[in-house]
N, C-alpha and C positions, 0 to 999 in steps of 0.2 A: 504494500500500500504506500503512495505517495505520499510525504509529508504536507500537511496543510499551510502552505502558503501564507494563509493570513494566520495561522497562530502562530505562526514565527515571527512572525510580524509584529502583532501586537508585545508579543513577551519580549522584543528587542526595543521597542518603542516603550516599554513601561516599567522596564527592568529596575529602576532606581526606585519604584514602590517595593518589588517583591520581597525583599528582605524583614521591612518592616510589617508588611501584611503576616508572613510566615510567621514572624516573631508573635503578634498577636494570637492566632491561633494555637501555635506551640503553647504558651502564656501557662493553659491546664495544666502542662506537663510540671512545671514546677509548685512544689510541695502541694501536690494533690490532694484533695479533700473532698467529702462531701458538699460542703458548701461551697466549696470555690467552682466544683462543678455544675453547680446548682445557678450559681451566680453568672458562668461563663456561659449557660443557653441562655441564661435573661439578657446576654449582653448583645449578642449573637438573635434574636427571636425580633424586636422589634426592627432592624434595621432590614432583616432579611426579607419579610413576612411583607413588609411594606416595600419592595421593590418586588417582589412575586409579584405582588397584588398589580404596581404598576404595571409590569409587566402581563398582566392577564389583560390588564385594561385597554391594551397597545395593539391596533388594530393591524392585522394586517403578520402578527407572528406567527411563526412556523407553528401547524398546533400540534406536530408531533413534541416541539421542544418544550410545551406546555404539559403535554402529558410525562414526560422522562425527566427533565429536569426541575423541577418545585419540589420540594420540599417541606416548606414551612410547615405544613400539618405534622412533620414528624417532630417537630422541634413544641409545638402544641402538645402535643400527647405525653412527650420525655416530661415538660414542663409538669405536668396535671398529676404526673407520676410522681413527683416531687417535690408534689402540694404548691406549686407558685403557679398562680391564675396568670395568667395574662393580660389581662388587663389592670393588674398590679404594675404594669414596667413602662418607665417611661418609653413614650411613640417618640417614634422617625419620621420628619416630613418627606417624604420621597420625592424628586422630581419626576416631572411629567414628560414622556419621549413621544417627543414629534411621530419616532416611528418605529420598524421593528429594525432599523440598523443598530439607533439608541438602545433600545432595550436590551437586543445582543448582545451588547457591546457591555451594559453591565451585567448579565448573565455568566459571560463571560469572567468576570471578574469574580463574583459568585463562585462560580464552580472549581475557579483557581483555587480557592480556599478546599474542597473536597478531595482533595489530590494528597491532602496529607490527613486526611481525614482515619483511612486505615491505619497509619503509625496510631494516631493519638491512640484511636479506639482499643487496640491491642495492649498498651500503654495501660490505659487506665482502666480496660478489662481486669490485670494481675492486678492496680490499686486499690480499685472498687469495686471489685467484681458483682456484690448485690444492689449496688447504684446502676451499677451498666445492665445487668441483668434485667431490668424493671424501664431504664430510662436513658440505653444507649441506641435506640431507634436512626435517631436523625444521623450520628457519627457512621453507623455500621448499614447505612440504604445504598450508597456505593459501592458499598466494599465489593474489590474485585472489577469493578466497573467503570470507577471513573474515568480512565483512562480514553476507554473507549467512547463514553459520553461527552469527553472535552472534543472528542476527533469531531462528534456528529452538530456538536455545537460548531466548531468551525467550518462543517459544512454548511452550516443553516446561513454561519456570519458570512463566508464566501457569495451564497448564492442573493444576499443584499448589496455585497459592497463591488458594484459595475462599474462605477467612474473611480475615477483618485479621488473624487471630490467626497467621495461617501467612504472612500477608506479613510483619510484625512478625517471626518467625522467619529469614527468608529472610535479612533486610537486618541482624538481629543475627548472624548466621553469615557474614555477605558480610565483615561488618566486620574478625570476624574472623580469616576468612581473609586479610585485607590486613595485618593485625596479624602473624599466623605468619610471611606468606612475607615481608614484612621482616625481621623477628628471624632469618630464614634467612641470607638475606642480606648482613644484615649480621655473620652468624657465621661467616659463607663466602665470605669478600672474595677480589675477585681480586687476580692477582699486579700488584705499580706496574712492574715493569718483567720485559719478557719473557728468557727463558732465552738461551743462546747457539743461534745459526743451526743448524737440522737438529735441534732439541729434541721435534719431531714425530715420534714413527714413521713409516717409509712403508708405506705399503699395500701390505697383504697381496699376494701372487702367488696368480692366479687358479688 
């Protein structure tokens, strides 16, 4: 199979975000807890949830990559398993995409994050195993996959971006989607040290 074109592209045009995006994500991996995990979908849920949503709203998007790539509902269910409502966490204004190049283009950025999605999961399986057990959904729905799905997403962003003029667009919007979901992040820090033992709810009775 031939390399994608435009995901070489954008990952060389954005390269100066990737480090810092990775380091958030990683973020769980240190001194892993209950509540730090807990805190790190809350951190992770509104920002995401609210660009799906754009993203559903965006006329005109591939509706295979609306079926395979979202998410958010798994990051709902981990949450509910963990006793934090959602509508407890502070909202994300999302912006609004003219069209389905935009919306790729931060999907794209999205799904970059998924990619190390399996280290963490495996990770904090051995740490938490009855956390992850109950409410590692969203971490472990690629697993095995991503890879593949970033391919199908660069197909979807190839067959938008016809002129320079719409690639030129794709990689100014990639950018700044790495721009946002930093300034999230770092506005949404997690906790340095976890709560006292049993800070978890327990799951629900069936």
């Amino acid at each position: 199979m031939w390399p994608s074109w435009i995901l070489g592209h954008l990952a060389q045009q954005t390269h100066h975000h990737h480090a810092s995006a990775d380091g958030d994500r990683l973020a769980i991996m240190v001194r892993a807890s209950d509540e730090r995990y807990r805190a790190f979908l809350g951190q992770i849920y509104p920002f995401e949830s609210a660009i799906e949503a754009s993203c559903v709203a965006t006329d005109g998007l591939d509706s295979r990559i609306r079926r395979t790539h979202l998410k958010a509902s798994r990051l709902a269910s981990d949450l509910d398993a963990l006793g934090l409502a959602t509508t407890e966490l502070a909202p994300f204004d999302p912006p609004r995409f003219d069209g389905p190049a935009e919306a790729l283009a931060w999907l794209w950025v999205l799904h970059r994050n998924t990619l190390l999605h399996g280290l963490i999961s495996r990770y904090l399986a051995g740490k938490l195993p009855e956390v992850m057990r109950r409410a590692g959904s969203y971490l472990s729905v690629f697993e095995g996959r991503a890879g593949a799905l970033m391919r199908e997403l660069g197909d979807a962003i190839e067959r938008v971006a016809r002129r320079a003029s719409i690639v030129e667009r794709i990689v100014e919007v990639a950018n700044e989607a790495f721009r946002a979901q930093r300034q999230w992040y770092r506005s949404n820090v997690l906790p340095e040290r976890p709560r006292t033992p049993g800070s978890i709810a327990p799951p629900k009775a069936a």
